[in-house]
N, C-alpha and C positions, 0 to 999 in steps of 0.2 A: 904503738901507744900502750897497749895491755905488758911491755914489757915497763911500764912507768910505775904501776898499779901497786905491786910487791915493796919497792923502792919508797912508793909514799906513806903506803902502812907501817911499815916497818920502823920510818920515822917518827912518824905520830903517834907510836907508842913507845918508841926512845924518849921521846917530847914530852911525856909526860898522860897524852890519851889514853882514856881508858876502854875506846871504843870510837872505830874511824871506818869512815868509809870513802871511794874515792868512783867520781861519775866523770867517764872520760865518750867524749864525742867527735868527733873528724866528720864533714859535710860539705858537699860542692852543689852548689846550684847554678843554675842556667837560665838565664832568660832573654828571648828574641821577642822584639816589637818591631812588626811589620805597617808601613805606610808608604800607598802608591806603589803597592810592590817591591817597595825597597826599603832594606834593615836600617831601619830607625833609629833602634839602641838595641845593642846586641850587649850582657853583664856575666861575667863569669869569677862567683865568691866564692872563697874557701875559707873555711873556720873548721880550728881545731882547740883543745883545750881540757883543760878537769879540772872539776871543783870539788873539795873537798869538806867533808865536816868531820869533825870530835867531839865528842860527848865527855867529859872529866867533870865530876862530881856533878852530875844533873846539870850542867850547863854546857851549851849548843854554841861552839866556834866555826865559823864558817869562810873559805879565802878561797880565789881559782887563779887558775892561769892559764896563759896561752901560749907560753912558753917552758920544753919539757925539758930544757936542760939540768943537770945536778945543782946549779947553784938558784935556779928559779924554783924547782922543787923543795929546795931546802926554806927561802925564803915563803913559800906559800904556807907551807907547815907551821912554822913561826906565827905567822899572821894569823892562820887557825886557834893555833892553842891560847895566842895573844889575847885575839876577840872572845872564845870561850870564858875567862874571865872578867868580860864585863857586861855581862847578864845575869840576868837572874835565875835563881836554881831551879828546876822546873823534872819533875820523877816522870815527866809523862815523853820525855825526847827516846827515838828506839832507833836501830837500823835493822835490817831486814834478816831472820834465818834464811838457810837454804832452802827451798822450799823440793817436793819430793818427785813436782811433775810439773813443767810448762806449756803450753799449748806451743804446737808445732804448727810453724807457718811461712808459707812461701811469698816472701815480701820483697825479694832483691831477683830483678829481670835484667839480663844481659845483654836486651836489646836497646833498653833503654840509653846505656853506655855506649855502645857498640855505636849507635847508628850516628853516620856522619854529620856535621854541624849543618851541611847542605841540605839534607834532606829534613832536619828539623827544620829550617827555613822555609822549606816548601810549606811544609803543613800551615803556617803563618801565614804562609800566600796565599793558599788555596783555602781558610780560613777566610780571609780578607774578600777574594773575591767571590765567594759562596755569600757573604752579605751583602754587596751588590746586585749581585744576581734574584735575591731576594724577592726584588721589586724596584721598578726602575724610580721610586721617591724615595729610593735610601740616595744620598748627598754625601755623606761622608763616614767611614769607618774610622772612628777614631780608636779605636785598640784593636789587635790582632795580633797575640801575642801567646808563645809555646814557652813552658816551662819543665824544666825537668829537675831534680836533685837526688842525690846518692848518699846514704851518711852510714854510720858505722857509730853504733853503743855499746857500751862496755859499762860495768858496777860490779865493784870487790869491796868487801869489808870483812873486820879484823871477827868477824862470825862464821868466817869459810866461802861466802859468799864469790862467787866468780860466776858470770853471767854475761854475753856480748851477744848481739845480733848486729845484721846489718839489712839495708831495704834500700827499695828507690822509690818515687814516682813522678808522675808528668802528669802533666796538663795543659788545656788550651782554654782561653775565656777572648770574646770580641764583644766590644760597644760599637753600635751601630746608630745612628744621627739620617730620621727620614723628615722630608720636608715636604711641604705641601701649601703652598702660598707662603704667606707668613711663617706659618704653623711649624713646628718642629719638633721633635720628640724621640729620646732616647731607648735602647732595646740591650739589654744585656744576656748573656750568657755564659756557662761555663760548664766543660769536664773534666774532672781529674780522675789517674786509674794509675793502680798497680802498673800494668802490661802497656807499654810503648801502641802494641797492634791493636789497642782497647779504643784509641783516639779515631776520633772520626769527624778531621773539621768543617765536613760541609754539613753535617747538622747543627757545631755548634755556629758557623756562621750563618745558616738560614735560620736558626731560631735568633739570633741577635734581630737579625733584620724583619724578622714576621712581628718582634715584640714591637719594634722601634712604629711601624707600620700601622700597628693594631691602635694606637692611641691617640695615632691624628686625627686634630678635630675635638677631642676629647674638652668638656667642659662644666661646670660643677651640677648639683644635683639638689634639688630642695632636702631639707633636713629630714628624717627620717628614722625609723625602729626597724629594721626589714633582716631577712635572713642575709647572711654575709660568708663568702667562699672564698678564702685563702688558698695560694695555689703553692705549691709546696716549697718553695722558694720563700715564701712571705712567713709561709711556718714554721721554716726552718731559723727563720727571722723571730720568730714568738720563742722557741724553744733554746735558742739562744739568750735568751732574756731567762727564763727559767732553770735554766741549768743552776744558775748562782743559787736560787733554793734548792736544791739537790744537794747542795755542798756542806759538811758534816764542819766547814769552817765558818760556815755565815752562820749556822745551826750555833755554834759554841759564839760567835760573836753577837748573836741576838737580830740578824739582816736575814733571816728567812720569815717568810709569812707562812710554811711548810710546817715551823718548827713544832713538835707538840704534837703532832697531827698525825703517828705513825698510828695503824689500824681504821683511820676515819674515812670515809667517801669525800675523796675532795674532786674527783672528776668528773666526769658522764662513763658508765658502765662500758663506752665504746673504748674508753683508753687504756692504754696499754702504754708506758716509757720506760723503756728500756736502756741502759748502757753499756756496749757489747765491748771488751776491750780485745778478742782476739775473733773478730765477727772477717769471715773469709770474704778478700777480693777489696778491702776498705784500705785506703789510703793510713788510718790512724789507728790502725791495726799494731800489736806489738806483744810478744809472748810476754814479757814485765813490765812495770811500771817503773816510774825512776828513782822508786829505792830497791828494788830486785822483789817486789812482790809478782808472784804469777798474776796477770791479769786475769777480767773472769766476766760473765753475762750477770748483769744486778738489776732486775726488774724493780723499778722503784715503783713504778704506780703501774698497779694489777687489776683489771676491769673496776678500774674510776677508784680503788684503795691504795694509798699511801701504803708504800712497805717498806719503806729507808730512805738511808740517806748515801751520800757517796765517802768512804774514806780515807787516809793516805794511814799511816801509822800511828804520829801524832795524834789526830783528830779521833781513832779508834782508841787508843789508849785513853786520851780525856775521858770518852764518854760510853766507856764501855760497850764498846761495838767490834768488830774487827774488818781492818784494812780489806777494802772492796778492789784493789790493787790500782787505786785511781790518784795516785803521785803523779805530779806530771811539772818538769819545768821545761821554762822555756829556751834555755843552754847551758852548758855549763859552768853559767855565770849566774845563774839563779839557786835557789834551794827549792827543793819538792813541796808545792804548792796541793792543793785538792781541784780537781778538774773532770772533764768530761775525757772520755775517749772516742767511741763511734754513737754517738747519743742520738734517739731516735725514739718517732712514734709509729707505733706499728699498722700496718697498714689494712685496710679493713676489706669488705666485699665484694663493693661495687663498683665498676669501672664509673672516672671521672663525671662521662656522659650521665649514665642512671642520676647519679647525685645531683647534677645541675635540674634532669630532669622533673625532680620535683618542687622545684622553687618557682614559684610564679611568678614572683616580681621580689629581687634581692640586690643584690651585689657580690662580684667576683673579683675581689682586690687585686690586685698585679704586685701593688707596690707600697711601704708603707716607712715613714721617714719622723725619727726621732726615736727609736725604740730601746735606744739606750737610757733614755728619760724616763721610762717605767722605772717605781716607787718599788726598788727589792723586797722592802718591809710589807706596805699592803698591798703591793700589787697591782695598785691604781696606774692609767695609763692614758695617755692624751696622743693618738697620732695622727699627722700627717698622711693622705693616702690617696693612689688612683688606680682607674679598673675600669672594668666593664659592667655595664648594668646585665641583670640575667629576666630577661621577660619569656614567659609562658616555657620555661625551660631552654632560653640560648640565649648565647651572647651577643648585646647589640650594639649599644652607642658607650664610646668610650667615656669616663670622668674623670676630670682633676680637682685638684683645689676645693676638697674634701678635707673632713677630721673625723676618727675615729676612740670613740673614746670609749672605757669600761674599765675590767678588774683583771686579772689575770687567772684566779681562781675560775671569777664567777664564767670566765671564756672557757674555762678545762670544763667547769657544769653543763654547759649549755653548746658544748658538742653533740651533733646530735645525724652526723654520719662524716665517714670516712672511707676514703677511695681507695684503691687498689696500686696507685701508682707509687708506690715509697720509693724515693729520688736521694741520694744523696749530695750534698755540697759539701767535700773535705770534712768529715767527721759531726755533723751532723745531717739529719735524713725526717724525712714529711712524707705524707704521704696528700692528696690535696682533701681537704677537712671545710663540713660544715657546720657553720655556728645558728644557733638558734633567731637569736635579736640581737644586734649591737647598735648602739646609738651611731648613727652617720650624720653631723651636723655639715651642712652644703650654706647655699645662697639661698 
């Protein structure tokens, strides 16, 4: 594929470019779904391709393909320089210098490849039945399923720029379905890791099945003001919803409630959010970003202070910042977008226990539904939620059919301890965090 790269540039300044660059990607993935102990759907994808942009006279051409023959090369070039002229003129479009140091990191495992499709099967099985075994009112496993993929990146531009890495990684996640009279209730889980040997599915299938387990019975709760325990999984679920104000593209668009705000206290002095893009042993781990900037560690909020924002090129150049190496698309069929990379809150002193144990009477949310429906601009947020109630410091009677509602801000305020366990879920990470007061309206 890198033998393509020379060929396109080359082009695209025949073509009339006065500045190109070419993102070329190859990718296989794997995925086995076990049921009753036997392969359900077993899917094996490959995707290859590169897309390219020019820059000629302040205006941004963009075309890919998946196809690297001479005469499809030729045709995508065209298309590039084509679409370059029907935009508008814009001094702020850039591709990347060479930069003088990358972070070095070991992202591509040979076991992962190596080991035979059989034995990835197993871990499915033995996933599957580690959630049964759970407790004998788990009814039915309905996911159990191994995943692996392998890819290969590559980015040259007419700057000197030459740059490829390549990675893998796997994962296992199971849903588990326990029943109890009527009653029934779902339990999820998941791990993903660099290293093939990192997997280990009879934890993630007894945790599917201990969640699935914990909430039968579960039922609503009178309305309330009470302290509230998100478990890292549900924060990783808030912080996802957050990230979009981190992004130097909602900032120049006007969709951050962040924006404005660099030097101000906008959280509880316990936080710390961090964006690690070559943070060791993470799945979204990557020495560059996807215009060939060196990725890098960008502390946005510093003991409860805003201190930036995240930026790709573009988005630095508008606004007189410089690229946080945080470009990211989503193939080679996209253009470099502003995004997260291992995005996280850092994890504080106390083991999970201590922190329950000071809550008298609260809530320890599990699960929280609509959160995509949080107001990017102020931040306002109406959810759906279930948990367990936390009396005299434990966890007792499970609840559904709850709504949590408040700000998103006023939630970063009113942090007011945080756990020692930081968890990651594929490139973002929690640690389990408590809130001060959140409105819980019940029955």
């Amino acid at each position: 594929m890198e033998s393509v790269a020379p060929k396109v540039l080359a082009l695209a300044q025949k073509k009339g470019a006065e500045t190109a660059e070419v993102f070329l990607l190859k990718s296989r993935e794997l995925t086995i779904e076990v049921m009753g102990q036997e392969v359900e759907n077993l899917k094996l994808s490959e995707e290859q391709g590169f897309g390219l942009r020019v820059i000629s006279h302040n205006r941004l051409g963009y075309a890919y393909s998946s196809d690297l023959s001479e005469r499809a090369i030729q045709q995508t070039v065209e298309r590039a320089i084509d679409n370059s002229r029907l935009v508008a003129e814009d001094s702020n479009w850039n591709v990347a210098e060479p930069g003088n140091s990358y972070p070095e990191l070991d992202l591509y495992d040979q076991e992962t490849i190596r080991k035979p499709l059989a034995e990835k099967i197993i871990l499915a099985k033995e996933l599957e039945k580690a959630a049964f075994a759970s407790d004998s009112r788990i009814r039915q496993v309905e996911k159990a399923v191994y995943q692996d993929s392998s890819y290969q990146t590559a980015l040259f531009n007419t700057r000197g720029l030459a740059r490829n890495y390549q990675g893998t990684y796997c994962g296992l996640y199971g849903i588990a379905i326990g029943q109890e009279g009527t009653d029934a209730e779902t339990g999820f889980s998941m791990s993903y890791a660099l290293k093939y040997q990192d997997l280990n599915p009879f934890k993630v299938g007894q945790e599917a099945g201990e969640k699935a387990v914990r909430m039968l019975g579960a039922k609503s709760m009178p309305s309330a003001k009470i302290p509230v325990v998100f478990d890292p999984h549900v924060m990783t679920g808030v912080l996802d919803v957050l990230q979009r104000a981190f992004s130097g593209e909602a900032v120049l668009k006007g969709t951050s409630f962040l924006a404005g705000k660099e030097g101000q206290k906008v959280a509880s002095p316990l936080v710390n959010i961090v964006d690690h893009g070559f943070l060791a042993e993470q799945v979204a781990s990557a020495p560059f970003d996807s215009e060939g900037m060196p990725t890098a560690e960008t502390r946005l909020i510093n003991r409860g202070e805003l201190q930036g924002f995240l930026h790709n090129l573009y988005t630095a150049r508008k606004t007189g910042a410089h690229s946080t190496g945080n470009a990211v698309r989503g193939s080679y069929k996209s253009t470099p977008e502003v995004g997260t990379t291992n995005f996280y809150l850092e994890k504080g002193s106390v083991s999970p226990a201590q922190l329950l144990g000071d809550v008298k009477k609260g809530l320890y949310v599990t699960e929280v539904m609509g959160l995509h429906t949080a107001n990017p601009i102020s931040g306002d947020f109406s959810l759906g939620a279930a948990g367990l109630l936390i009396e005299n410091g434990k966890l007792t009677t499970p609840v559904k059919g709850i709504a949590i509602a408040g700000n998103l801000q006023e939630l970063l305020l009113g942090i007011e301890a945080i756990a020692d366990d930081l968890t990651f879920y594929v490139g973002l990470g929690s640690p389990t965090v408590r809130i001060q007061g959140l409105m819980i309206s019940g029955k």
